[in-house]
C-alpha positions as CSV (number, residue, x, y, z in Angstrom):
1,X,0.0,0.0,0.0
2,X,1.1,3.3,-0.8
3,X,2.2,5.0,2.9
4,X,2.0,8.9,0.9
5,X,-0.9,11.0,1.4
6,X,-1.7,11.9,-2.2
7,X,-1.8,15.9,-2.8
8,X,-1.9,18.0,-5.8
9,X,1.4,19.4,-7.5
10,X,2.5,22.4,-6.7
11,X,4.2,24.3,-9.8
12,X,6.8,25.7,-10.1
13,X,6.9,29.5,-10.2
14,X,10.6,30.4,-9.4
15,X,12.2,31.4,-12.7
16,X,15.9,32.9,-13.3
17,X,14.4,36.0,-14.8
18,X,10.8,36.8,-13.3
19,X,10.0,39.4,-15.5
20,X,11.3,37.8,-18.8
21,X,8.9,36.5,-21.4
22,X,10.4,33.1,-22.2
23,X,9.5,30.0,-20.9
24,X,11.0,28.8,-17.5
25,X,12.5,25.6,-19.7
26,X,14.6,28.3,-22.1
27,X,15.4,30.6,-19.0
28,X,16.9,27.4,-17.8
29,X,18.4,26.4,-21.2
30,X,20.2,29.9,-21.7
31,X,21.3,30.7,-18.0
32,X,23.3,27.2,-18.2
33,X,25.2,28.5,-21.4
34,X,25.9,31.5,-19.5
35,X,27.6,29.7,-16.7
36,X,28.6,26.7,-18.3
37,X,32.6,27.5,-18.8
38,X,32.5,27.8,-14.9
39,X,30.4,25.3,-13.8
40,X,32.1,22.4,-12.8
41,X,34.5,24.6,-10.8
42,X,31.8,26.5,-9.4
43,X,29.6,23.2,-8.5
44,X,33.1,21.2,-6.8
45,X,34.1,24.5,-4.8
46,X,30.5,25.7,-3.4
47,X,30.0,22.3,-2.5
48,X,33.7,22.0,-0.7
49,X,34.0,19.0,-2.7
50,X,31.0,16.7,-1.3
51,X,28.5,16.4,-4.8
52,X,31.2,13.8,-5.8
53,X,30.5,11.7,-3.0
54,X,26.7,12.1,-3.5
55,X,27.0,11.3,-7.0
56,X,28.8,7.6,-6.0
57,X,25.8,6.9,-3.3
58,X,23.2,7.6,-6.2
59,X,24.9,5.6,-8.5
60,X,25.4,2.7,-6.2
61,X,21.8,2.2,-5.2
62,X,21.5,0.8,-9.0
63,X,24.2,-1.6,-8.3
64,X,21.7,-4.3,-7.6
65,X,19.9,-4.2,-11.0
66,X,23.2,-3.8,-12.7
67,X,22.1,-2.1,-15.8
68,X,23.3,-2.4,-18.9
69,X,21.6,1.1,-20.8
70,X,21.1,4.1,-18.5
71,X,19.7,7.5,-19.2
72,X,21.4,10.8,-17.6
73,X,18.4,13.1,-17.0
74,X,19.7,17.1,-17.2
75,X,23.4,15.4,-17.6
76,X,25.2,19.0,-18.0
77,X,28.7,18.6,-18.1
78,X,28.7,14.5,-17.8
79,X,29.8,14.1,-14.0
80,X,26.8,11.6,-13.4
81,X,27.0,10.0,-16.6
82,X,30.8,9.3,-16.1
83,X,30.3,8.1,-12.6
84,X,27.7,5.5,-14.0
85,X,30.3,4.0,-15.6
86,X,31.5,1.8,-12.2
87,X,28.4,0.3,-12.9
88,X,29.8,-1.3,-16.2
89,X,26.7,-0.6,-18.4
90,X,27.0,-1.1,-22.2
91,X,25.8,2.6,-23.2
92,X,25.0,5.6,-21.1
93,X,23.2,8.5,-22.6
94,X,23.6,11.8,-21.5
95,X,20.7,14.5,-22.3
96,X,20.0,18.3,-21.6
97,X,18.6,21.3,-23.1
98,X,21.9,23.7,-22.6
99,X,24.1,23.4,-25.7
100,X,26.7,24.7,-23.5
101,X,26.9,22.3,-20.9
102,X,26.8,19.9,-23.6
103,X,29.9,21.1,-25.0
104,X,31.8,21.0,-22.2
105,X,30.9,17.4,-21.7
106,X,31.2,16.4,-25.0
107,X,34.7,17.6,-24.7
108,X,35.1,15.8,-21.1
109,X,34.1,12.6,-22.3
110,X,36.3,12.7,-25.4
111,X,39.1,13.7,-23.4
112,X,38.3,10.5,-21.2
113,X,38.5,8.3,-24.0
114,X,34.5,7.6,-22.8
115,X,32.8,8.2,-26.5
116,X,32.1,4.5,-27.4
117,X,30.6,4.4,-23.8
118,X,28.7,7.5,-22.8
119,X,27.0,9.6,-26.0
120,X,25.9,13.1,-25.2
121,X,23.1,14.5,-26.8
122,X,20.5,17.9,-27.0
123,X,17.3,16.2,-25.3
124,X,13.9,17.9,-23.6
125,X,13.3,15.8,-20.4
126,X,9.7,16.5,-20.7
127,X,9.2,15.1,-24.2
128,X,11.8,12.0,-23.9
129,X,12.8,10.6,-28.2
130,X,12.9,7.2,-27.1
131,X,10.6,4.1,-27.4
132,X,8.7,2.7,-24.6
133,X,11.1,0.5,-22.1
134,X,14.5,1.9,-23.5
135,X,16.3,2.3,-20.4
136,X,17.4,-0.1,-17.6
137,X,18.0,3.1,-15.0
138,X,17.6,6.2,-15.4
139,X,19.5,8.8,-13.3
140,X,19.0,12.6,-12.3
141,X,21.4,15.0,-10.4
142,X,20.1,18.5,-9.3
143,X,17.9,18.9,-12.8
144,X,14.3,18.2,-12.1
145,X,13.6,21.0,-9.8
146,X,14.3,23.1,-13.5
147,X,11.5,21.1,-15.0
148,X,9.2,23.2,-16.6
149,X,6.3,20.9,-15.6
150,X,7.4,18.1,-13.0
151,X,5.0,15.6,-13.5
152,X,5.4,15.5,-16.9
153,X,8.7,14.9,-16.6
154,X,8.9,12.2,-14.2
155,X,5.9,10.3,-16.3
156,X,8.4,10.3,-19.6
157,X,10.8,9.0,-16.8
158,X,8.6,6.2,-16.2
159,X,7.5,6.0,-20.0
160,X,11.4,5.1,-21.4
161,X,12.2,2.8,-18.3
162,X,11.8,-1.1,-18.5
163,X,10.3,-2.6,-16.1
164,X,11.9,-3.7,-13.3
165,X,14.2,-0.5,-13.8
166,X,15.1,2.3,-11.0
167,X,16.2,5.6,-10.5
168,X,18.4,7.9,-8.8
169,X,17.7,11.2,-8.2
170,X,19.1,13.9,-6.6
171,X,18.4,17.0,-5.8
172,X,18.6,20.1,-2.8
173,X,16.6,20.0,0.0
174,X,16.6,21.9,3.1
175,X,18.4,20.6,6.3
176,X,15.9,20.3,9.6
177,X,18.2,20.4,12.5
178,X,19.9,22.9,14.7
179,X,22.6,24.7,13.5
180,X,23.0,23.2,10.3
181,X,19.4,24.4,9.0
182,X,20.5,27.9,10.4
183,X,23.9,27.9,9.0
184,X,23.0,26.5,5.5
185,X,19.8,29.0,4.8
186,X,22.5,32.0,5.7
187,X,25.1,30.2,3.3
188,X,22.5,29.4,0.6
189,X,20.9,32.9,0.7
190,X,23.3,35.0,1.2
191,X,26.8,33.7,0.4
192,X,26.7,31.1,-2.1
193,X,24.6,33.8,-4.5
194,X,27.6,36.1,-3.8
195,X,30.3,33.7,-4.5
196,X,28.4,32.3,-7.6
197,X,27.9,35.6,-8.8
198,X,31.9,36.5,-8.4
199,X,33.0,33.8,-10.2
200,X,30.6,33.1,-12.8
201,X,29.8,36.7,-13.7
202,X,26.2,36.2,-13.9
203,X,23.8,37.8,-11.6
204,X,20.8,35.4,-12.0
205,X,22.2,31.9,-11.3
206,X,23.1,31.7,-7.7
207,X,20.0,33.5,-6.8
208,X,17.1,31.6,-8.8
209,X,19.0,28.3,-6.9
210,X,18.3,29.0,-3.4
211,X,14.8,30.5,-4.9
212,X,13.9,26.9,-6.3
213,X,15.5,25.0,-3.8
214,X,13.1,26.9,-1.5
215,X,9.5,25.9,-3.4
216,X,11.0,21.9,-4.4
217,X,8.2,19.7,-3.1
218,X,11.2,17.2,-0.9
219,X,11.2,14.5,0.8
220,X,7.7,12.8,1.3
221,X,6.2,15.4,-0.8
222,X,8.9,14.7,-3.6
223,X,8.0,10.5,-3.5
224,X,4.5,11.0,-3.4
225,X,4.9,13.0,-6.7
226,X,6.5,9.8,-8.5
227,X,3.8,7.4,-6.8
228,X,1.6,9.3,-8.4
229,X,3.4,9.2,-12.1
230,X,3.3,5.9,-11.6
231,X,6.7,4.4,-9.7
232,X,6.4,2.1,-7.1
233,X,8.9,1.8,-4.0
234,X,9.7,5.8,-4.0
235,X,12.2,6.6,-0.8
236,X,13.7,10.1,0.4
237,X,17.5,9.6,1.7
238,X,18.6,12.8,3.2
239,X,22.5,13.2,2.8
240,X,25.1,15.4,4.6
241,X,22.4,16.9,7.3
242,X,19.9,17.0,4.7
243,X,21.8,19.2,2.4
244,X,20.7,17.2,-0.3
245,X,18.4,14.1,-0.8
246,X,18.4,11.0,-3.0
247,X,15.2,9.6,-4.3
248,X,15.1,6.2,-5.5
249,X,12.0,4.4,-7.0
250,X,11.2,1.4,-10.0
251,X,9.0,0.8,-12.5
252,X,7.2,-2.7,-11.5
């Protein structure tokens, strides 16, 4: 029996540029092109280093199906895709809407020597170009709180897995406990926006994250979202204080 409560979705609202006409999916698309040439710096440094460990937990809670074909959902510069690969699969595929995370990838993976494993390509999460049952796993770090519309992401998530396939998500949440939820909401609003800003040069990034990270439906409220697209077995594991959770689920 499902142990959720099941509520309506809350949409997202939080946009990088409030009063901009385009949709939140190409506010997303172009604000990643902006920052992508200092992305991976700015993502390793703000994090002091732990989103690679988070990335290895995620990808080891698929160790038990061992897949051979796995999707990377919002796969920006290929980290997660490349860390899939201590899975031994037989193809990974790496998708996202910013060209210029793609490049950057593209050009991580060939310096890798990964190309005849992972494959990089321009992909909409929301409107997924592959068949029915294409994937074994399907894995997602820090990309569907950019979703245009949630649901209908997660539901082409469901769509292009086989069955009997999982996946890893991960994605911010906000820590519960004393200090740490003190300490990280004045590090998250008020530094992190500052530091981001420094580096990358753009004045919208590091402030629409906290802002989204703020309205993400986490935890319970996360999981009972993909019951109700149709995954079975959805669990919230907070990480580092709650910094960050992983979601896992299956398609039965």
């Amino acid at each position: 029996m499902n142990q959720y409560v099941q509520i309506p979705e809350k949409e997202a609202k939080v946009v990088p540029l409030p009063h901009s006409d385009l949709a939140k999916k190409d506010q997303v698309a172009q604000m990643f092109n902006r920052i992508s040439g200092k992305y991976d710096f700015l993502n390793h440094f703000l994090s002091l280093g732990i989103d690679k460990g988070w990335r290895k937990k995620a990808i080891r809670t698929l160790k038990d199906i061992q897949p051979k074909t796995i999707l990377d959902i919002a796969t920006g510069t290929g980290d997660l895709a490349i860390a899939s690969l201590s899975l031994n699969p037989d193809q990974v595929t790496g998708i996202d809407i910013s060209e210029g995370m793609l490049a950057i990838g593209k050009k991580k993976v060939a310096d890798q020597n990964l190309s005849d494993k992972i494959s990089l390509a321009y992909g909409d999460s929301e409107s997924l170009a592959y068949p029915e049952g294409s994937f074994d796993a399907i894995t997602c770090a820090y990309g569907v709180r950019n979703f245009e519309h949630l649901e209908q992401g997660l539901r082409e998530m469901y769509r292009v897995l086989k069955k009997g396939g999982k996946i890893a998500i991960l994605e911010f949440s906000k820590p519960k406990q004393f200090p740490v939820r003190q300490f990280y909401a004045f590090y998250f609003r008020y530094i992190l926006p500052n530091l981001g800003k420094a580096v990358s040069k753009d004045k919208t990034a590091y402030t629409y994250l906290p802002n989204s990270v703020a309205l993400f439906p986490e935890g319970a409220a996360f999981c009972n979202i993909l019951t109700k697209c149709g995954f079975s077995m959805a669990k919230a594991q907070p990480l580092t204080f709650g910094i960050t959770t992983l979601y896992t689920a299956q398609k039965q």
